[in-house]
N, C-alpha and C positions, 0 to 999 in steps of 0.2 A: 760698348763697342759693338757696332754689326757687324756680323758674319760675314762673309764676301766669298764663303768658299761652304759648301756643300758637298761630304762625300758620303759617296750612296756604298754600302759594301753587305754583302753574303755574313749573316752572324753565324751561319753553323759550317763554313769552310774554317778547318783551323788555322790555316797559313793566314786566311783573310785577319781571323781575331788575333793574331800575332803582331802584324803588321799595324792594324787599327792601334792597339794597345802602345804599342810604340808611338807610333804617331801623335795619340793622346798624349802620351806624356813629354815627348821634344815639343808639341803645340801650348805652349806656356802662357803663350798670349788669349789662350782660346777663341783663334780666330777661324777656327773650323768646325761645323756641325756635321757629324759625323751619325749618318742612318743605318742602320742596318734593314736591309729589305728579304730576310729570309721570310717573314710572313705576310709580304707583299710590297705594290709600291705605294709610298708613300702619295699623298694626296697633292704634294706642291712639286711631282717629277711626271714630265711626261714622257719618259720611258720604261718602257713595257716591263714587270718582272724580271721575266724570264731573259731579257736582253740584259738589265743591272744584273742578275748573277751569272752569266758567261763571262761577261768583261767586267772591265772597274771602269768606275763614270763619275765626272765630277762636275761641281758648278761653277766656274768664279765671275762674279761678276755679273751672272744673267746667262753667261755662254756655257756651252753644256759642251765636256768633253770624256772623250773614250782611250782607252787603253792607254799607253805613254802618257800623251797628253794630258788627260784625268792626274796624274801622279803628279806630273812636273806642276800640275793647278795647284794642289793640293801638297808640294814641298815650298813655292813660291808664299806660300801661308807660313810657313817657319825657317824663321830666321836663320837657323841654322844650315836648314836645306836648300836656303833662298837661293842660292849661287849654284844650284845643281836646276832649280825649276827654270832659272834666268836663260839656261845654258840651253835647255831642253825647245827653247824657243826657235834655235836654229834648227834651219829644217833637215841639216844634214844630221843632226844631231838627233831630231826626235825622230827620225828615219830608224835609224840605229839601235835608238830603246824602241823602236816598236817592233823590229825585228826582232829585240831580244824577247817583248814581251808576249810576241806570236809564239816563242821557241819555248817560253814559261807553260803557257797556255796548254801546248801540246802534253806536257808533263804533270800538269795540275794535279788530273784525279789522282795518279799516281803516289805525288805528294801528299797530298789529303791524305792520303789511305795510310802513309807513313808516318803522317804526324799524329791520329786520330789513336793511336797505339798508346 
């Protein structure tokens, strides 16, 4: 089976190997390749390091997306979360998670620093 989905994430953010780890395992089908770019980027992404670990970024399909988006790419891969990615397609909708996920964002190192304990 091809991949159809590429996600790019931070290996040495804990929240990020929390979430990956998760993901792995609801992804049953393994229809997700999942990178870690803490020691750089990968040679088939053409975004910059340093921008993969500010934000989360995903591939589906050839189309390359950031924050919200990247996620809802990357739930629309499992079945389970199919109908949360499906959902995220409305733009009122991905408005919403990407506010939330600006208001994550603000709290990150924070987090980090809490989980890393």
């Amino acid at each position: 089976m091809d991949k159809q989905v590429t996600v790019w994430f931070d290996g040495t953010c804990p929240l990020c190997r929390r979430e990956i780890a998760l993901m792995r395992k609801l992804d049953r089908n393994s229809a997700i390749t999942f990178e870690d770019v803490s020691d750089g980027s990968p040679a088939n992404c053409p975004i910059d390091q340093s921008e993969l670990l500010a934000r989360f970024h995903a591939r589906e399909n050839e189309q390359i997306y950031s924050g919200a988006a990247a996620f809802a790419a990357m739930w629309r891969a499992i079945p389970l979360l199919r109908p949360l990615g499906l959902a995220a397609r409305n733009q009122t909708a991905l408005n919403i998670l990407n506010a939330l996920y600006g208001q994550f964002l603000k709290y990150r190192p924070r987090l980090q620093r809490l989980f890393m304990k």
